[in-house]
Structures are given as structure tokens and as C-alpha cells.
C-alpha positions as CSV (number, residue, x, y, z in Angstrom):
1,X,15.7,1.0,-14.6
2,X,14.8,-2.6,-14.2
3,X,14.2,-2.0,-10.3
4,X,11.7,0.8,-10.7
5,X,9.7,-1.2,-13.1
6,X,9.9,-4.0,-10.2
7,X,8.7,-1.5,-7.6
8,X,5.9,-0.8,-9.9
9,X,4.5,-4.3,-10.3
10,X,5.1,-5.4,-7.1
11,X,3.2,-1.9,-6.0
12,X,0.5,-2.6,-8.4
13,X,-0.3,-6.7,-7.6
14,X,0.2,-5.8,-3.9
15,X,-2.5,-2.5,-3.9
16,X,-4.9,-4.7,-6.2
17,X,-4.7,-7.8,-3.5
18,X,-5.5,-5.4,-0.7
19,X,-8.3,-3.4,-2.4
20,X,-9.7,-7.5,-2.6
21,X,-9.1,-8.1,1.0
22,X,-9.9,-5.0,2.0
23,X,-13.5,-4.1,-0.4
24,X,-14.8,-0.9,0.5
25,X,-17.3,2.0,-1.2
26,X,-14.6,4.5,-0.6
27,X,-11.0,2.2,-1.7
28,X,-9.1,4.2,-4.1
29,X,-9.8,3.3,-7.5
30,X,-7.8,3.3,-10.6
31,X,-4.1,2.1,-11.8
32,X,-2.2,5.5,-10.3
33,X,-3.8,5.2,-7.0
34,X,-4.0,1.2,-6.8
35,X,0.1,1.5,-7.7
36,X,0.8,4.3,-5.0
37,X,-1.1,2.1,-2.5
38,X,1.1,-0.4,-3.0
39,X,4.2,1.3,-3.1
40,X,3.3,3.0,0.4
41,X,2.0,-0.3,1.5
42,X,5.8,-1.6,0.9
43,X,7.6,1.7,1.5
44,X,5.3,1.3,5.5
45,X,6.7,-2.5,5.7
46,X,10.1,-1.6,4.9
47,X,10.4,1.5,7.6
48,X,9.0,-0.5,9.9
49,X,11.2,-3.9,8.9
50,X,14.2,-1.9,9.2
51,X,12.8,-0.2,12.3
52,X,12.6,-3.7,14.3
53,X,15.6,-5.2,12.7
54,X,14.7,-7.7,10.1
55,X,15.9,-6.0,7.0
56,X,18.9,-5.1,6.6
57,X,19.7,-1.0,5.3
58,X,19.8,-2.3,1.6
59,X,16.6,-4.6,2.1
60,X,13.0,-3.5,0.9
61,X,10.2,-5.7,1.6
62,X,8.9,-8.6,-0.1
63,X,5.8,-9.0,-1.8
64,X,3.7,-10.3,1.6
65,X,4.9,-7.7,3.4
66,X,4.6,-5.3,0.9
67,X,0.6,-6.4,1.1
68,X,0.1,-6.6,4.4
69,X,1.6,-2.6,3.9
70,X,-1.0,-1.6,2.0
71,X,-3.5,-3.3,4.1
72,X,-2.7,-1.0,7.0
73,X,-2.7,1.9,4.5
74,X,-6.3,1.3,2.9
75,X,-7.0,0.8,7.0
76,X,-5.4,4.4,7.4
77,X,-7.5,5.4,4.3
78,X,-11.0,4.0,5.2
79,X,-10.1,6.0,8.7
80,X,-9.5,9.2,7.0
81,X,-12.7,9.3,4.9
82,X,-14.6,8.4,8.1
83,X,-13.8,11.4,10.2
84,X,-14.0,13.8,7.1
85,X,-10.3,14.4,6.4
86,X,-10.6,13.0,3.4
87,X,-13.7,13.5,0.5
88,X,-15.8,10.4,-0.1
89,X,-15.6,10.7,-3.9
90,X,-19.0,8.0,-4.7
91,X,-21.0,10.2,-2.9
């Protein structure tokens, strides 16, 4: 149970750094999407970590990684809502 609530927080303080690195009109807002940002942000490093071989199977990412995850997801994002895919909601 522990390590869920550690996925969380790491999710959540890693979405919320990228959302400040990363300011937009369109970033999604709130604590659900600022959480799930984060957790794909970390879920993206650790595919690709494993991918290239610097984590191990049973290694996630860490909290930088995890960041700079979520940094290429808001990128991925901010694409999306450019070519129409997804809604601009402060419109």
C-alpha cells in the first residue's frame, strides 16, 4: 500500500514541477490530471530506462527522471491541442 501512495506523490510533485517549467494556457489543470501527468511522465521514463538499459526489470524511475517524463508528456499534450486532437478547454 505504501508504494502506491509513493507513486502518487512522486506523480503529483513531479506533474506540478513540469506544469512550472512547462506554463502554458492549455496545461492540464487540477490534482487528478496534475497526478496522471506525473505518473505517465514516470511510467515514459521508466519504459524508456529499461528500453536503453539503465534500469533494471524491478527499477521504476526516480524523481528527475520521473520530471523530465512528464515534461515530454505536457510536450506531447501542448502538440495535441495544437493540431485539434485534443479540445482547448479555456477557450
Amino acid at each position: 500500500m505504501s508504494g502506491i501512495l509513493w507513486v502518487i506523490i512522486v506523480g503529483f510533485v513531479a506533474g506540478i514541477i513540469a506544469r512550472l517549467l512547462s506554463p502554458g494556457p492549455n496545461n492540464p489543470s487540477g490534482f487528478i490530471l496534475t497526478t496522471v501527468l506525473g505518473i505517465a511522465g514516470a511510467f515514459l521514463a521508466t519504459l524508456i530506462g529499461q528500453t536503453i538499459g539503465h534500469y533494471g526489470p524491478d527499477q521504476g524511475a526516480g524523481f528527475i527522471t520521473a520530471t523530465i517524463g512528464a515534461l515530454v508528456v505536457l510536450f506531447i499534450w501542448h502538440r495535441l491541442v495544437a493540431r485539434g486532437v485534443i479540445p482547448d478547454m479555456n477557450r
